[in-house]
C-alpha positions in Angstrom: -23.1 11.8 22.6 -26.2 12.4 24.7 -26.4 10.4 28.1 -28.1 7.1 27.6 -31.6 6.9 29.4 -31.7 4.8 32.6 -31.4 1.6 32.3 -29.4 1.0 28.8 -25.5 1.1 28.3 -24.0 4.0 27.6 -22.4 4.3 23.4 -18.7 5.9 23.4 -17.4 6.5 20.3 -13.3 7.2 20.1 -11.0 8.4 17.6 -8.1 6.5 16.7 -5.4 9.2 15.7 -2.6 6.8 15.1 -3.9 4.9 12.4 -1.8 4.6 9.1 -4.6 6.7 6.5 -5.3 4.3 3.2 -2.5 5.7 1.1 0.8 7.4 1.8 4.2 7.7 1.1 6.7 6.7 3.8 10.1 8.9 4.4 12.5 6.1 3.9 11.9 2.6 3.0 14.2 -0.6 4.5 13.9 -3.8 2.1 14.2 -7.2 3.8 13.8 -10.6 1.3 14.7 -12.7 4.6 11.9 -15.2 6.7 9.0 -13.8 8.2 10.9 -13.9 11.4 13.5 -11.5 10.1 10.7 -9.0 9.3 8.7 -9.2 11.9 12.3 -8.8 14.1 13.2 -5.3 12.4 9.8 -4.4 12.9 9.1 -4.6 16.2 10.4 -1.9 17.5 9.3 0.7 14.2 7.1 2.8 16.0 5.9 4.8 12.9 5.5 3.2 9.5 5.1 6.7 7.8 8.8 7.3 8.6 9.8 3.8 7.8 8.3 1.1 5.6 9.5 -2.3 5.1 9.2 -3.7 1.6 9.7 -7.2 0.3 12.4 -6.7 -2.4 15.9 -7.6 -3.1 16.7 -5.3 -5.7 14.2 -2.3 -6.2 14.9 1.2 -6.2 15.3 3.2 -3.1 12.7 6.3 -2.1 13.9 9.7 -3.0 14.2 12.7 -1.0 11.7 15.3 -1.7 7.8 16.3 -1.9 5.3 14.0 -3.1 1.1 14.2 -3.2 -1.4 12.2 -3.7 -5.3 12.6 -4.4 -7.7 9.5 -4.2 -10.2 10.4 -6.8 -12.1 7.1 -6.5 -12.2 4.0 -3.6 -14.3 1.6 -3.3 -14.5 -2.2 -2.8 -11.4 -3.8 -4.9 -10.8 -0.3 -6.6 -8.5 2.8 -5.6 -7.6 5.2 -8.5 -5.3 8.4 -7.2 -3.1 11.2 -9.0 0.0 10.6 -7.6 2.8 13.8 -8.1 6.5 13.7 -6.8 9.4 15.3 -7.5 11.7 11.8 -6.6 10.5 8.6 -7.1 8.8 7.7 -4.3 7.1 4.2 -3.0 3.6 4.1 -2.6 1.8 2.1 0.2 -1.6 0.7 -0.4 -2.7 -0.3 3.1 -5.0 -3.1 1.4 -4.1 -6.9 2.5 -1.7 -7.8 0.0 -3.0 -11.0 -1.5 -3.6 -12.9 -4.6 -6.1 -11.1 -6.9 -4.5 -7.3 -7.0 -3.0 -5.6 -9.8 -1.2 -1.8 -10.0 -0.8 0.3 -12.9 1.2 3.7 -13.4 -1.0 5.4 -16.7 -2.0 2.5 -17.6 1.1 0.0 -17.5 0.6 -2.8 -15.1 3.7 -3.0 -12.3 4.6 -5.2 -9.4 3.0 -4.9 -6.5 5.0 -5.9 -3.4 4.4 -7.0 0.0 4.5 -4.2 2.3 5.0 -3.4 6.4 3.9 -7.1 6.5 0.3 -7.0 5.1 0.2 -4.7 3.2 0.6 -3.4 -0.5 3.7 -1.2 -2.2 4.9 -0.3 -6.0 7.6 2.0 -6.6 6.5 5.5 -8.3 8.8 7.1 -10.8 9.0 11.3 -10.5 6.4 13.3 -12.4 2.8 13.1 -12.1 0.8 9.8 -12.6 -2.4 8.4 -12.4 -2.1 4.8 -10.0 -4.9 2.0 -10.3 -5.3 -0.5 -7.9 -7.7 -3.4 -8.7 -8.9 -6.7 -7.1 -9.5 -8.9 -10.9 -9.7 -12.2 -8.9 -7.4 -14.8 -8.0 -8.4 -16.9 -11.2 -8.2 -14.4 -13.6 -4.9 -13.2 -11.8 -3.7 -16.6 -12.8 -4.9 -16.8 -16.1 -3.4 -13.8 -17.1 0.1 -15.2 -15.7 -0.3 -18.3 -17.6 -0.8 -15.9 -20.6 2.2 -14.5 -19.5 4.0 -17.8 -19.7 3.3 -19.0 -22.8 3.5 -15.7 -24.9 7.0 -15.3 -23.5 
């Protein structure tokens, strides 16, 4: 940037280069369904959630080993749609809050959505190429649709 005139503070803009991007799929994933203390213990000391992510699950399927893309064609406010291609199935993180009001689908089927690196968002992605939908419906209609659930089952 230019030097400020005289007399006004100067405007420095930096580049965080550490940040986690939006999307991405980490190399291996640890599962923990312990107390937040537990998580937040085999955390501290992850240095690099790309390599490892820590999912809230007891029994879900384990990352495979192998390539895996992903294309954001749209993302805006309470909406990310991306092609997702990978040889293994792989578990996509969503680094949006993970909190009531967010449902995933894989072409068109709604999965779970689990909590993921503490705040934020995971579902598990079978091999082959998909299209993945995240979207914010509300907390109330969230609910409604579970009570659906409920009562149809």
């Amino acid at each position: 940037l230019p030097p400020a005139p005289a007399g006004e503070i100067p405007l420095r803009l930096y580049e965080n280069k550490n940040v986690l991007p939006r999307v991405y799929f980490p190399e291996k994933v640890k599962f923990f369904t312990g107390s937040e203390k537990e998580l937040l213990g085999m955390m501290v000391d992850n240095q690099d959630f790309q390599k490892t992510a820590f999912v809230e699950c007891g029994s879900c399927p384990a990352a495979g080993r192998g390539s895996a893309t992903s294309t954001i064609s749209l993302y805006q406010d309470g909406i990310l749609k991306a092609e997702v291609d990978s040889e293994k199935g792989k578990w996509f993180i969503f680094s949006e809050s993970f909190s009531p009001g967010w449902e995933a689908r894989i072409d068109g089927a709604e999965v779970s959505i689990y909590r993921a690196n503490y705040i934020g968002q995971g579902i598990y992605v079978p091999p082959g190429l998909h299209q993945i939908e995240f979207r914010h419906i509300g907390v109330i209609s969230q609910k409604w649709k579970e009570f659906q659930r409920i009562f149809r089952d």
